[in-house]
C-alpha positions in Angstrom: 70.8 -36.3 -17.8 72.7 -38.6 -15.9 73.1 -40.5 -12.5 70.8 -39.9 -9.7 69.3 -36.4 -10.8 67.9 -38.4 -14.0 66.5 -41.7 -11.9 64.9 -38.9 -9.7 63.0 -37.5 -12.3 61.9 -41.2 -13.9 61.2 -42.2 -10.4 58.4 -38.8 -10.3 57.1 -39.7 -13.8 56.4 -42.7 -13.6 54.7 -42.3 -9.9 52.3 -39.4 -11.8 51.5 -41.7 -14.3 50.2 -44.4 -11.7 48.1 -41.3 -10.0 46.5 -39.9 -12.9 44.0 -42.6 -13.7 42.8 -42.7 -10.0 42.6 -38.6 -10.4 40.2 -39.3 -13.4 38.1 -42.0 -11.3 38.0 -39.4 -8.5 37.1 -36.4 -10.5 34.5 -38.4 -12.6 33.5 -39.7 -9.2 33.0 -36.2 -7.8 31.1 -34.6 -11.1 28.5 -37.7 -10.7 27.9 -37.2 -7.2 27.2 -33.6 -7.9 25.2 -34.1 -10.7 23.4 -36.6 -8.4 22.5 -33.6 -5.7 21.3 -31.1 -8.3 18.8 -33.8 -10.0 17.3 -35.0 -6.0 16.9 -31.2 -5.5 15.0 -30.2 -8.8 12.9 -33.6 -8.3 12.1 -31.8 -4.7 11.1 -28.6 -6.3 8.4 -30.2 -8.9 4.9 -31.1 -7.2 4.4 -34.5 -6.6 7.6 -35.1 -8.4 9.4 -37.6 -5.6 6.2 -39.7 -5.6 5.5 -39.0 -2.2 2.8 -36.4 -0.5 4.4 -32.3 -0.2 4.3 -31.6 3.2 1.8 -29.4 4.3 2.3 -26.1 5.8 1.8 -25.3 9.4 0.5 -22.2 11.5 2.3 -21.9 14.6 1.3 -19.9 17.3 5.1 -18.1 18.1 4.0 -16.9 21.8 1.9 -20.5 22.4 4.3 -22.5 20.9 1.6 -24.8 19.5 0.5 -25.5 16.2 -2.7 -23.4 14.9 -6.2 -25.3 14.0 -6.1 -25.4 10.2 -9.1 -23.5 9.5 -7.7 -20.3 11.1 -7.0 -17.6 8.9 -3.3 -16.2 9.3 -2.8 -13.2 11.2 -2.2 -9.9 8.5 0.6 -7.4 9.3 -0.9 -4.2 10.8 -1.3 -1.3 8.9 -3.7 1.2 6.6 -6.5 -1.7 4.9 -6.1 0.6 2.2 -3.4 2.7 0.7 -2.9 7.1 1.6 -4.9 8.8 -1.2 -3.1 10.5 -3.4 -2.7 13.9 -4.5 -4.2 17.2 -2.5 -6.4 15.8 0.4 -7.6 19.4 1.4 -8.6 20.1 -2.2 -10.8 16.8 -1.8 -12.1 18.5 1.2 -12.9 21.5 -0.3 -15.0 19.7 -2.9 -16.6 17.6 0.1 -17.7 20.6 1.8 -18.4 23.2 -1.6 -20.3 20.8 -4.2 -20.7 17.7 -1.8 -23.5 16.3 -5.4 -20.2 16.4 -7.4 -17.5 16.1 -5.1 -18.7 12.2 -5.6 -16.7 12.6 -9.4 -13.3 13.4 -8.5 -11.5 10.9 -8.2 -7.6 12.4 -7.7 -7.0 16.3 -7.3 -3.3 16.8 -8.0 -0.8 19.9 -8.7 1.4 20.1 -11.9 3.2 23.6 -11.4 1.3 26.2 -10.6 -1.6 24.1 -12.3 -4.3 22.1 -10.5 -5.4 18.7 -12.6 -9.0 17.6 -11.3 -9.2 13.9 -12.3 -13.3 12.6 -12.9 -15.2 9.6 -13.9 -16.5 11.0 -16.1 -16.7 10.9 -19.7 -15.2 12.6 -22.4 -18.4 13.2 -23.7 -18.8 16.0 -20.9 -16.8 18.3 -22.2 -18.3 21.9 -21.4 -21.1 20.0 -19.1 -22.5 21.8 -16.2 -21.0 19.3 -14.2 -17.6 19.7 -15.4 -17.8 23.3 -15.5 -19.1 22.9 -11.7 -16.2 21.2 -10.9 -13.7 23.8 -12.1 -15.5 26.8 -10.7 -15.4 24.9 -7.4 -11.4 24.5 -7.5 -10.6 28.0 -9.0 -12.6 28.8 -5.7 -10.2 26.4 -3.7 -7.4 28.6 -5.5 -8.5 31.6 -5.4 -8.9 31.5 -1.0 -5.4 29.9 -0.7 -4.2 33.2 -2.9 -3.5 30.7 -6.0 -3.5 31.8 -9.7 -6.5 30.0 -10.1 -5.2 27.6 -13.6 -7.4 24.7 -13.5 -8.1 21.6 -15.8 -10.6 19.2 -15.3 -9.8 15.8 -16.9 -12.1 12.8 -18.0 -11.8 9.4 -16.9 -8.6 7.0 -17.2 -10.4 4.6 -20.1 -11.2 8.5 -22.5 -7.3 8.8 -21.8 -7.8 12.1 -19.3 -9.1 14.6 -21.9 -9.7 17.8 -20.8 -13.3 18.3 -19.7 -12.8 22.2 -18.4 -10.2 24.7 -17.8 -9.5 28.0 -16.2 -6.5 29.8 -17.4 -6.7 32.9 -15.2 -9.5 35.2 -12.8 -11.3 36.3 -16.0 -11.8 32.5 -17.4 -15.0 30.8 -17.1 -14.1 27.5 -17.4 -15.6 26.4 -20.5 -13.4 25.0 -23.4 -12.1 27.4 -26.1 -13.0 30.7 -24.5 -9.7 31.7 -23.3 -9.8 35.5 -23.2 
């Protein structure tokens, strides 16, 4: 190229070459800086880490306005202290009212189908006890008044792995293990 197209385009080359070292001192600059923020703000995130005290949380009083004395406890959301029971409540109640000695063994009474599972503490050991067999007898009851089928399996407890204790596969059952008619 010649004349003043070609002194145009020397003229831009050699003014980028000036500029690109300051670009590197900027951009190396900038990726220091930054580096920089992210060290001061992990060094703020590890206790006792910036050598000085954390600062120590404060209870405010939001209607007041003023700080809390240290010692009080925070106020807890409202709400149910405990959690709803699971499963069927009214079977529970049932039990409460029926066979109020062993209605203390159930823990959970919960449908699967047409099936009612009676949860226990108690052992797998029971199978075919009169207590397990009590406990059926009282829920084929339950099913029976409610115009249920009455199918019923009473488990063991959660560390046995819920074996079944007693069952009732129909009207003519009576709840002990292995005598299905």
């Amino acid at each position: 190229m010649k004349g003043r197209h070609a002194r145009a385009l020397a003229g831009a080359a050699t003014m980028a070459a000036g500029r690109r070292p300051s670009l590197a001192l900027v951009g190396a600059a900038g990726l220091g800086l930054t580096l920089a923020t992210v060290l001061l703000a992990v060094a703020a995130l590890i206790p006792g880490g910036s050598g000085g005290a954390a600062p120590r949380a404060a209870t405010v009083n939001v209607l007041g306005g003023q700080a809390m004395p240290a010692h009080a406890e925070p106020v807890r959301p409202m709400g149910p202290v405990r959690p709803a029971e699971r499963g069927d409540q009214a079977a529970r109640a049932f039990y409460t009212a029926h066979d109020p000695l062993r209605a203390r063994h159930v823990t959970e009474v919960v449908w699967t189908g047409p099936m009612l599972r009676v949860y226990t503490d108690l052992p797998a050991a029971d199978a075919d006890s009169k207590t397990a067999i009590a406990l059926c007898e009282t829920a084929a009851k339950y099913l029976t008044q409610r115009d249920h089928i009455p199918v019923v399996f009473v488990h063991a407890d959660k560390a046995a792995g819920y074996p079944v204790l007693a069952n009732k596969m129909d009207a003519s059952d009576d709840c002990r293990l292995g005598r299905v008619p």
